[in-house]
C-alpha positions in Angstrom: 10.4 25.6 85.2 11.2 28.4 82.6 10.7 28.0 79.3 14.4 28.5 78.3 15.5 25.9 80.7 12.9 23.7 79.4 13.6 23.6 75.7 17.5 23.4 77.0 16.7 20.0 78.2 14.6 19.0 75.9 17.2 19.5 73.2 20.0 17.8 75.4 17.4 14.2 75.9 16.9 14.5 71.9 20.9 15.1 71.1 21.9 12.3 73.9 19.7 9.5 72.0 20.2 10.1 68.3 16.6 10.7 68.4 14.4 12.5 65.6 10.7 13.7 66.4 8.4 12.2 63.9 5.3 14.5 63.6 2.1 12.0 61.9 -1.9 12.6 61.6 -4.6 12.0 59.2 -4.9 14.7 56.1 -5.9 17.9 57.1 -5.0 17.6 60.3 -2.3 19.9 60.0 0.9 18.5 60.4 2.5 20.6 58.2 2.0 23.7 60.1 2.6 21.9 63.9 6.3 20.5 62.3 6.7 24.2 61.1 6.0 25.9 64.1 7.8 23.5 66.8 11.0 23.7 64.1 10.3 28.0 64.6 10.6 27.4 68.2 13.3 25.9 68.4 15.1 27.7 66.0 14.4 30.7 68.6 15.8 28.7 71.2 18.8 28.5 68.6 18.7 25.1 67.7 18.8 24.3 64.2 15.6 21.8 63.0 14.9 20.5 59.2 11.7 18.6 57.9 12.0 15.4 56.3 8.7 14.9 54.8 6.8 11.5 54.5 4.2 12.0 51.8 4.3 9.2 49.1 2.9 11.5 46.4 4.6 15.4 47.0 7.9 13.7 46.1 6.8 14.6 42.2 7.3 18.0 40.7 4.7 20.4 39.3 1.7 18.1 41.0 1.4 20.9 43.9 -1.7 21.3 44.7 -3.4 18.4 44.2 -1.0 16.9 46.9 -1.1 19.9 49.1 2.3 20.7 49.2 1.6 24.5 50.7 5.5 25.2 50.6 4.4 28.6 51.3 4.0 26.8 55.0 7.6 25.8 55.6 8.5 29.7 56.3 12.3 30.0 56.7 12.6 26.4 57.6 14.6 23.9 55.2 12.5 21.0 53.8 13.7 17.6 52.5 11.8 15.0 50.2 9.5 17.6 48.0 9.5 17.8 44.4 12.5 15.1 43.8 11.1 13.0 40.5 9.1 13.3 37.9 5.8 12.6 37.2 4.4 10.3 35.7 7.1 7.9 37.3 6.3 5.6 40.0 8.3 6.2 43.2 8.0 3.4 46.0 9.0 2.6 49.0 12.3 1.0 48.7 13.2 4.1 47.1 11.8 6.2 50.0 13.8 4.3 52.7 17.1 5.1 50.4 16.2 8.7 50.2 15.4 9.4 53.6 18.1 7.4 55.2 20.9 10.0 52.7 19.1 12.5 53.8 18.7 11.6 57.7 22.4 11.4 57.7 24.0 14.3 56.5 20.8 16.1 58.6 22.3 14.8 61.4 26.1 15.3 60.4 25.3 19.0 60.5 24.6 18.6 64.1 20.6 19.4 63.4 17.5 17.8 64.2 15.3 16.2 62.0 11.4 16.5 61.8 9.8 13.5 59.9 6.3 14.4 58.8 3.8 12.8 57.1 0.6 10.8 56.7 2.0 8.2 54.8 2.3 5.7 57.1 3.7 3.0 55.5 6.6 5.1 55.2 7.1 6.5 58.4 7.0 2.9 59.7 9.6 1.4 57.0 12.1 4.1 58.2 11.4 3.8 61.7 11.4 0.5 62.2 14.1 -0.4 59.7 13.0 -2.1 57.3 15.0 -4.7 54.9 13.8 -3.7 51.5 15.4 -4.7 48.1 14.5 -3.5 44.2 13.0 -6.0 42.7 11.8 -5.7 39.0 8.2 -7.0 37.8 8.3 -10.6 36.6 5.6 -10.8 33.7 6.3 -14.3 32.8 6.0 -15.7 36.7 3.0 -13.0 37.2 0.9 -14.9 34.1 2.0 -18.1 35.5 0.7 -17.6 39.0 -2.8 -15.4 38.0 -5.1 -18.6 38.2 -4.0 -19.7 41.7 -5.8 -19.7 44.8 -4.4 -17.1 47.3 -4.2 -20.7 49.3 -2.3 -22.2 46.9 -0.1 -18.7 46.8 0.5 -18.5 50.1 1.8 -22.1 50.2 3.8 -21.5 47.6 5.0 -18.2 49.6 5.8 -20.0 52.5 7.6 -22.8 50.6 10.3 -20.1 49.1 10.5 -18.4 52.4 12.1 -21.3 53.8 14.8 -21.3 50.9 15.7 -17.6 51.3 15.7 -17.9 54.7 13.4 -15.3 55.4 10.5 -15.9 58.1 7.0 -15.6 57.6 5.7 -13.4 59.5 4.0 -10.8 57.5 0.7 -11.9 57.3 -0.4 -8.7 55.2 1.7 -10.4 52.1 -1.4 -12.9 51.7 -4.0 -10.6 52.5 -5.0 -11.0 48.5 -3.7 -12.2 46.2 -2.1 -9.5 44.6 -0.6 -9.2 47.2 0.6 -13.1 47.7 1.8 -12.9 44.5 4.0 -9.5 44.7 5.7 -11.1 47.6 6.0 -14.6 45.5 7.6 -11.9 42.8 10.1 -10.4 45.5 10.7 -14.0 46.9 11.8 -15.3 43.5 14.2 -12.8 42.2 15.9 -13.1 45.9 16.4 -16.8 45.5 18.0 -16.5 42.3 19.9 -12.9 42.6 20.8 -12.7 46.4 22.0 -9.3 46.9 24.1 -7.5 49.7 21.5 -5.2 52.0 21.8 -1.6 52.6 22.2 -1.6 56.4 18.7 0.5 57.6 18.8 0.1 61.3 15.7 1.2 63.5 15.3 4.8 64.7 14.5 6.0 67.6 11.9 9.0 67.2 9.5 10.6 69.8 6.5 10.1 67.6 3.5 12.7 68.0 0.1 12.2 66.6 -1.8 14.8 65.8 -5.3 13.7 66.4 -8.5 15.6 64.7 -12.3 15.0 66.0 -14.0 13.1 62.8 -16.7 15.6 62.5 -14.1 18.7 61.8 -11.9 16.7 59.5 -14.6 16.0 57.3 -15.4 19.9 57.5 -11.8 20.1 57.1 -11.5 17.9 54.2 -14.3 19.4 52.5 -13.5 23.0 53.2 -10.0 22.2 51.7 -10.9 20.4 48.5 -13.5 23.4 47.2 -9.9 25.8 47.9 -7.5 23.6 45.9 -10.1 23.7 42.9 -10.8 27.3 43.5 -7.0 27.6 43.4 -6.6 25.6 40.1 -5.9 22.1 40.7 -8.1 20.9 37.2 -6.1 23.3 35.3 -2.8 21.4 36.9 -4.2 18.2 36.2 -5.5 19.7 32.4 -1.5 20.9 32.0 -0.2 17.4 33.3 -1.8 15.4 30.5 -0.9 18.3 28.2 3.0 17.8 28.8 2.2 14.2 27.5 1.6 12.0 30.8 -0.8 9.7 30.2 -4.5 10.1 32.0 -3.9 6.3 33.3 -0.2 7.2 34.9 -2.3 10.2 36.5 -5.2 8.3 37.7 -2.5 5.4 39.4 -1.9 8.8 41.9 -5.1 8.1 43.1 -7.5 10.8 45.2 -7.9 14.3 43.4 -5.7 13.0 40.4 -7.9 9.9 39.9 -11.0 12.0 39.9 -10.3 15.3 38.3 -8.7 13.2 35.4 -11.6 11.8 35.0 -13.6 14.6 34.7 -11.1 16.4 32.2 -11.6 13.1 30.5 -15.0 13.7 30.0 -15.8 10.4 32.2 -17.2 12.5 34.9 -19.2 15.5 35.7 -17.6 18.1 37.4 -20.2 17.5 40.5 -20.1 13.8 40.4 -16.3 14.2 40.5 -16.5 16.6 43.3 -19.1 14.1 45.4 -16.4 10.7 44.7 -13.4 12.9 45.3 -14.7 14.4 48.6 -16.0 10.7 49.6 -12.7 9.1 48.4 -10.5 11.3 50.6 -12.6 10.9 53.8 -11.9 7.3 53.4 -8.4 7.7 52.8 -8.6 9.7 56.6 -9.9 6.8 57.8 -7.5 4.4 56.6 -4.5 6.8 57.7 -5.9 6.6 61.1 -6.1 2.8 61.4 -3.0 2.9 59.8 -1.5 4.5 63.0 -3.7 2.9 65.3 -1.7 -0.6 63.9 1.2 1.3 64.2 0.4 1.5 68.1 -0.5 -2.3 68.1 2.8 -2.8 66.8 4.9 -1.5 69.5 4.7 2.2 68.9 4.4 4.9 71.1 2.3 7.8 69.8 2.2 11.0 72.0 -1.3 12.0 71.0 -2.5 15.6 70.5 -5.6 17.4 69.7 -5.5 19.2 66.7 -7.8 22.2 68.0 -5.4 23.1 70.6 -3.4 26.6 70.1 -0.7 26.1 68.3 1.5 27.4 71.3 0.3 25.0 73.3 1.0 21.9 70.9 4.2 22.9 70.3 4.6 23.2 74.5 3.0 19.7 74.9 5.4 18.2 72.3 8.2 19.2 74.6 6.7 17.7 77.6 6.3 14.1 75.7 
């Protein structure tokens, strides 16, 4: 079939169903650059595609490149999500959800398609699955209260105000610790006592492609990257951070290269033995994306998966075959 007649019905499946193409992968996998490229494509074909990213941590201005944002990448194309608080604060997921879903719909008011793209895949899944989410402040007084209990006793205790709010228990990763028991007591409490009217976040229907990345060249990958974002100044971003006044432990709650190069502009690290825990740290952050997704997939969805190494022209092709 020719190409042209191809990406014509593409396009008319994806416009039929309200669908979005959600583009996912481990970190240097390059996402970025397969969202960009298939959004190109299209835009040749003259349909009009925006990126909605899903990265938890590019959301904050003036930390570039420790988060990778390479905006340099996006070309021509419009990009959503980037550089929309500041740092030092703590965005989170509820706050996500809000975000993307303002942004989702006037995307798709304009009568253009949106790319989600991302490794963070907590968020991809909140937004695709719809979850209910509310704010809910920290309760210092309850957290005090509950810090000496068993994560049995929390749990019980969970399940016990569940059944009051009338929510089911069936997340089973609120008790994994306690911390975590005890967050979800947090969230459980305030609903009890301040019931709140939902925003409406329905499901959304997305053909989800993985890009998938042999272990042995994401670690070169990863390693390759990390000596160009220091080479590229990433301490001397960190160094300016603290010197705007953000505290070292607001910086270090970022985890990965602002953990680690904070430290060593602290003076708690070498430069070497914050190179060696950095590069470690973020191929175990791979990992954990990739049985992130993997759950994802044990959760009902459907991954399209594609080999990173390919051409780019041919990724972009196999997309429109999925």
């Amino acid at each position: 079939m020719p190409k042209r007649i191809t990406f014509i019905i593409f396009v008319a499946m994806i416009d039929a169903s309200g669908r979005m193409i959600t583009i996912l992968g481990p970190t240097a996998s390059g996402k970025t650059s397969l969202a960009v490229a298939l959004a190109v494509a299209l835009s040749n074909q003259g349909v009009a595609a925006e990126i909605i990213s899903a990265d938890s941590r590019q959301v904050y201005r003036g930390m570039d490149i420790g988060t990778g944002k390479d905006l340099g990448e996006y070309e021509s194309i419009p990009y959503h999500l980037i550089d929309i608080c500041e740092p030092g604060t703590k965005y989170n997921l509820f706050r996500y959800q809000q975000d993307f879903l303002d942004v989702y719909e006037e995307v798709r008011r304009r009568g253009v398609l949106p790319i989600l793209c991302g490794g963070t895949g907590l968020y991809i899944e909140a937004v695709l699955k719809g979850y209910h989410l509310s704010p809910v402040p920290q309760n210092e007084a309850l957290r005090k209260q509950l810090e000496t209990k068993s994560l049995e006793e929390l749990t019980q205790m969970l399940v016990e105000l569940k059944k009051k709010t009338g929510s089911n228990m069936h997340n089973h990763t609120d008790v994994d610790t306690a911390q975590r028991a005890i967050r979800a007591i947090e969230i459980e409490t305030y609903n009890l006592h301040n019931p709140m009217p939902e925003r409406v976040c329905p499901p959304i229907d997305s053909l989800i492609i993985g890009v998938n990345i042999d272990r042995e060249e994401r670690r070169r990958k990863i390693t390759a990257r990390l000596k160009q974002r220091l080479d590229d100044g990433m301490v001397e971003e960190i160094r300016g951070l603290l010197d705007r006044g953000i505290p070292a432990e607001d910086l270090i709650y970022y985890g990965l290269e602002y953990k680690y190069v904070t430290e060593y502009v602290t003076g708690k690290l070498s430069y070497d033995e914050m190179f060696r825990q950095l590069e470690i740290a973020i191929h175990q952050f791979a990992k954990r994306q990739m049985t992130w997704f993997r759950g994802m997939e044990r959760r009902g969805f459907q991954i399209h998966w594609i080999d990173a190494m390919l051409p780019m022209e041919e990724k972009v092709k196999r997309i429109i075959e999925a």
